[in-house]
N, C-alpha and C positions, 0 to 999 in steps of 0.2 A: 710365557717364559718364567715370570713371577712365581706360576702354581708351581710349576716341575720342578725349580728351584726348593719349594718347600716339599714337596712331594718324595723329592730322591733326599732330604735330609731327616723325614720319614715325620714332618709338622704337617701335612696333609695327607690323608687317605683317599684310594682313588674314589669313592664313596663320597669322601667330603667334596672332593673337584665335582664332583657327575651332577651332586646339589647345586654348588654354587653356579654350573652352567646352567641349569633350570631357571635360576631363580634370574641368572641375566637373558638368555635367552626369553622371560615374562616379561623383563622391565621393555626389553627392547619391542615383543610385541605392542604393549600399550602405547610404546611413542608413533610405532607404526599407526595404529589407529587410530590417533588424533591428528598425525598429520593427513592421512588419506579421507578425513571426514567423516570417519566414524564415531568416532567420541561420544555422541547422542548415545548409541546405544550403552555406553557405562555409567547414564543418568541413572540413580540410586532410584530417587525417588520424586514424581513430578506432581506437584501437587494442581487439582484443576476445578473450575468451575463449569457447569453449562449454561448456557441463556439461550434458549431455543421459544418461540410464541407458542409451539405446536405443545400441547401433554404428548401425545404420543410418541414425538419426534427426540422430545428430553427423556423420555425413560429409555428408548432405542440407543441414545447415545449414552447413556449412562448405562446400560449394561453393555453396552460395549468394551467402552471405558475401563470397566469392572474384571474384562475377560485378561487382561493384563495385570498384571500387579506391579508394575513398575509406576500406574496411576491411580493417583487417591483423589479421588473425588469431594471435593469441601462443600456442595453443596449446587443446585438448579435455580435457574429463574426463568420467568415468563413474560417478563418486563423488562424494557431499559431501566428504572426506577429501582427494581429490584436486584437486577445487575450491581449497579451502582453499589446499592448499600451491601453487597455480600463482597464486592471486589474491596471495598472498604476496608470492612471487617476481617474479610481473612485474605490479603494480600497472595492469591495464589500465583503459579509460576506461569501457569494456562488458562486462558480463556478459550473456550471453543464458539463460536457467538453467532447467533444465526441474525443474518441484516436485516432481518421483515420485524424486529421486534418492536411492539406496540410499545407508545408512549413518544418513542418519535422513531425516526430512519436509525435504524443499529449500525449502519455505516458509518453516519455523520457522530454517533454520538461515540466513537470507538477513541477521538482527539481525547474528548472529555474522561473516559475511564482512562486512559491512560496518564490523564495528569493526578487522579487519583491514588493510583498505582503503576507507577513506570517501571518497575521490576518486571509485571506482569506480558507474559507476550501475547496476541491473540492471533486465534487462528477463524478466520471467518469462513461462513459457507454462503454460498448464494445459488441462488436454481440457476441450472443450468441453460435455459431457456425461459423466456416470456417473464423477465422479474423487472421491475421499474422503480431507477433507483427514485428513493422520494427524501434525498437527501433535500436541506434548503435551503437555498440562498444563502441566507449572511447565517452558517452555522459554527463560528470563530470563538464563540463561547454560549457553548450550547447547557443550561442546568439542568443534569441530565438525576438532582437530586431533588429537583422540586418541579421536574414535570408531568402534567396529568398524563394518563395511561388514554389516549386515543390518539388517532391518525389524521388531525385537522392541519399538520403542517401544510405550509404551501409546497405543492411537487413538482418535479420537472425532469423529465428524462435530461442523464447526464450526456447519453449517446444514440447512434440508433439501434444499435445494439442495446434489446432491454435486460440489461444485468447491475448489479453494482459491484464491481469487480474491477473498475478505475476509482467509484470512489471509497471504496472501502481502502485500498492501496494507498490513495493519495491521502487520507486521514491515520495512516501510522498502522494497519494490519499486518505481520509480519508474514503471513500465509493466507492466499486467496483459495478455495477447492470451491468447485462444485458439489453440490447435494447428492450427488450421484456417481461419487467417488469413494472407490472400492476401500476394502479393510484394511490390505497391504497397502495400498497409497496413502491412507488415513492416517497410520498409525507411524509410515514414516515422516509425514510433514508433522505430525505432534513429536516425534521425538526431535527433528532435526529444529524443529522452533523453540522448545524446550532448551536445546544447546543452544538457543543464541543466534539462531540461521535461520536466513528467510528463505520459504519456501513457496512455490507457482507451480499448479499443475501448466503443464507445455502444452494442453489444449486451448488456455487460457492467453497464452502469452498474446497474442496478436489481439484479442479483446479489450487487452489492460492496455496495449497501446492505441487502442483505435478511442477509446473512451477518451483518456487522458487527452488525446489529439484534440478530441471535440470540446472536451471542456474548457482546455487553454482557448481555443478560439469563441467558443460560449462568454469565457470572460472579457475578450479582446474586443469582442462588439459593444461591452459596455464600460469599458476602461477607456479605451479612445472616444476621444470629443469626434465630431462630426470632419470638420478641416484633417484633424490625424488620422483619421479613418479615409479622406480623400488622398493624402501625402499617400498612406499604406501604400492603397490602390495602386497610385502612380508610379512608386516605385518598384513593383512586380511589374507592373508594364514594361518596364528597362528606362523611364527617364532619368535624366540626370538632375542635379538641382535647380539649374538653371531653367531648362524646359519646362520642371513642377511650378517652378514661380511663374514662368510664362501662361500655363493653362491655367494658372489659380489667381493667378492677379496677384501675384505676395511678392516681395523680397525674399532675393536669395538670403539673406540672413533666418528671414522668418521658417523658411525652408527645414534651414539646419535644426531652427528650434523644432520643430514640428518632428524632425526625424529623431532628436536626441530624445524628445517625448518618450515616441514611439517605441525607442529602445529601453529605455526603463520601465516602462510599464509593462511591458511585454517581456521582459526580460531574457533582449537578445542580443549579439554582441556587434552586428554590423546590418547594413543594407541589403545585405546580398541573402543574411537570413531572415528580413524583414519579406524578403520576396521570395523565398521560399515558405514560408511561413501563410502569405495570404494564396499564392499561390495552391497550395495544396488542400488549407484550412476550408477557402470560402467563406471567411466567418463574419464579412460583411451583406451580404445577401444585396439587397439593394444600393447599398450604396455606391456599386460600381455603376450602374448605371448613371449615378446622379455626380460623375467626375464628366461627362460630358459637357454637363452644362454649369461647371464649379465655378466659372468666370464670372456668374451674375451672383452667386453667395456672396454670405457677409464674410468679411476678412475675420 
């Protein structure tokens, strides 16, 4: 009403009006496309590194990289060690990081680049089949700037599925892909990471939970003392406290402690998930059998 107003008093030309609707009709697509999740693609310019063990597999992806120009490439490495000092130096926006990298597990050391650079998002790749994560044990401060370049860590599959694709995820990866994930799917988890979004190929998805599932209970066999590991038991069986005390020779007091234990360490929020939890997990192996005979153990 505003325009016609100026229009019929002859302050805008219908040429002037035909502009200004372009130019809102642009603003209004651009809001379209940040709300609908497009936005990545009006990433200017994404700056990245690679870290791949392979030569051949780092020049592949860097001319990849290349065939776009919306990504500038800052520079390759072949090493965790190597990683490190160029994430350093040039603070890129990308990491694309392959998890076989020599010097230690490129999963586990993904915590530690990021405390170097927390701007930086990473996109990890892992084989799609037959990969073993060799993440290890106590990796909570891993010096990923003064470790030697070979593979003597101690290792341990994180699931029975040999991938590391739960722990690349659980150590702060914002994008899990397979090795063998095509251009179009590549090029959208790098731009959608770049904006800020985490992204999971959907073939993956049920791997990232079945991993994670195992490693919580991998952990729960050795967070629980021997007795909390019997309480667990009893309680997926359906007893009550009382009962637990009876088969275990305790106090119903000692009971409750045993269960409060359990809930914090495990970090769950009632009974009912303590039994769903070993229930499904299994992640006492033997110990079930040895709540038969709990009445003769130590208190």
């Amino acid at each position: 009403m505003v325009l016609m107003h100026y229009h019929q008093r002859g302050r805008w030309t219908a040429h002037q009006i035909r502009v200004y609707n372009l130019v809102w009709d642009f603003f209004q697509y651009l809001i379209w496309l940040s709300s609908s999740g497009k936005a990545e693609n009006l990433v200017s310019s994404i700056a990245c590194v690679v870290a791949d063990s392979q030569q051949l597999n780092r020049e592949g992806l860097l001319a990849l990289l290349r065939t776009q120009p919306q990504f500038r490439v800052l520079g390759v490495a072949g090493t965790v060690r190597e990683t490190a000092a160029l994430i350093e130096q040039r603070r890129p926006d990308l990491l694309v990081l392959d998890t076989r990298l020599p010097g230690t597990n490129g999963a586990s050391a993904i915590e530690a680049i990021l405390k170097l650079s927390p701007g930086t998002r990473i996109l990890a790749l892992v084989d799609e089949l037959g990969q073993d994560c060799q993440a290890p044990r106590n990796h909570d401060n891993v010096d990923i700037t003064g470790i030697a370049d070979n593979d003597e860590e101690d290792q341990f599959p994180c699931c029975d599925e040999l991938d590391c694709i739960g722990q690349a995820l659980a150590n702060g990866a914002h994008a899990v892909l397979p090795r063998s994930v095509g251009r179009v799917s590549f090029f959208r988890a790098a731009r959608a990471v770049a904006a800020n979004r985490p992204w999971f190929a959907a073939e993956s998805v049920h791997r990232i939970a079945g991993c994670l599932v195992h490693r919580r209970s991998t952990d729960a066999a050795h967070v629980l003392s021997s007795r909390e590991r019997q309480v667990a038991i009893l309680v997926a069986d359906g007893l009550c406290n009382k009962e637990i005390g009876v088969r275990l020779d305790i106090q119903n007091s000692t009971v409750k402690k045993h269960i409060g234990h359990i809930l914090a360490k495990l970090h769950l929020r009632d009974r009912l998930q303590v039994g769903l939890f070993v229930s499904r997990a299994h992640p006492f192996g033997d110990d079930t059998a040895s709540t038969a005979d709990a009445s003769t153990s130590p208190k």
